[in-house]
N, C-alpha and C positions, 0 to 999 in steps of 0.2 A: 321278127322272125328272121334267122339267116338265110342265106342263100350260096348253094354250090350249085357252081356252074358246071351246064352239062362239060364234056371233053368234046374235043375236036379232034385230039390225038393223046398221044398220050402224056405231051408237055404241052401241049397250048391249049386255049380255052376263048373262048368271047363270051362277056358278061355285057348285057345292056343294061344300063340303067338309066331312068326317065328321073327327072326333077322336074316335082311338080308341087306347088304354094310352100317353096323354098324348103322342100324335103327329097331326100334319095329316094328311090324304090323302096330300099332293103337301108337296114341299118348294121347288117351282121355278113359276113362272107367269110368264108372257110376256104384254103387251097395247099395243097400238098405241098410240100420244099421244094424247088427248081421247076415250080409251075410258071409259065409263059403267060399272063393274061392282057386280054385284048380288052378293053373298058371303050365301049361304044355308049357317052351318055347323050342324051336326047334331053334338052333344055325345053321344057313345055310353056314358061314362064316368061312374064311381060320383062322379068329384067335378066342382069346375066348372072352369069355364075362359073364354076371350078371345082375340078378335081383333084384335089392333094391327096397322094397315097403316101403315106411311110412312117417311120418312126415318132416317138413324142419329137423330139428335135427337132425333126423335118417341121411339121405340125406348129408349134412351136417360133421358128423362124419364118413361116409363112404367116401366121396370127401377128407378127411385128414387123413384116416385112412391109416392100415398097411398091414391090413388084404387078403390073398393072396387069399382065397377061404373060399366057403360058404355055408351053408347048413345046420346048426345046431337049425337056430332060423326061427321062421314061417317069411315067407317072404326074404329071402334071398336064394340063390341060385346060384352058377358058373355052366356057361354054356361053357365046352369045346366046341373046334373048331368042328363040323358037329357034335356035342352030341344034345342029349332032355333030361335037367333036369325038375324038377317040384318041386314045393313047394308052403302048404298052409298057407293060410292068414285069419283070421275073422276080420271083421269090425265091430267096438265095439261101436263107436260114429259117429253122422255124422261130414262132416266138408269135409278140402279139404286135400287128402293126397298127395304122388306123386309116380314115379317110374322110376328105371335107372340103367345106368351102370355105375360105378366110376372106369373102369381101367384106366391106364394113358391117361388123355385125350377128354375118351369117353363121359363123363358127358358135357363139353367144346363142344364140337363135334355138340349136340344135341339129345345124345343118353337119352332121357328122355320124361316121358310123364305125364299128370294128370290124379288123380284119383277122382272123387265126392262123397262121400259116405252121401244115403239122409235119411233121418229122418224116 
């Protein structure tokens, strides 16, 4: 089932999301073009985990990447074991994005979900 986040204003937004037995809350999220979002997730789980938001590409190069941890570029985030990272995102164009974890595995798993960003 998707999930739109209440508004905060009328360009920003805070979305929590809990991962818990290596799965999102939500697997579906909807947000208007030039929406600001706030991703507060909450890692319930004995191991860690990540937040990749963006295109197949991004996606993509994170599933073949190297990269151990995250946190430096909007939409990316490692979520240690029983931590709450957070990291924001603006939605520039609409179209269809996505989001996930790529630790060894997790992306395989189903640890992924879509995002619709509308017009």
């Amino acid at each position: 089932m998707g999930a739109i986040a209440p508004a905060s204003d009328a360009r920003t937004r805070t979305v929590e999301l809990t991962i818990h037995h290596s799965r999102f809350s939500t697997d579906a999220m909807r947000f208007p073009r030039e929406s600001t979002v706030r991703f507060v997730v909450r890692n319930t789980d004995p191991i860690d985990h990540e937040l990749i938001v963006g295109d197949e590409g991004v996606q993509l190069r994170h599933e073949h990447g190297t990269e151990a941890h995250h946190g430096a570029r909007p939409g990316e985030v490692s979520v240690p074991a029983g931590a709450t990272a957070s990291t924001t995102y603006t939605f520039s164009r609409p179209g269809a994005l996505q989001f996930g974890c790529h630790l060894p595995s997790h992306w395989a798993y189903g640890m992924r979900g879509s995002i619709v960003v509308t017009p």
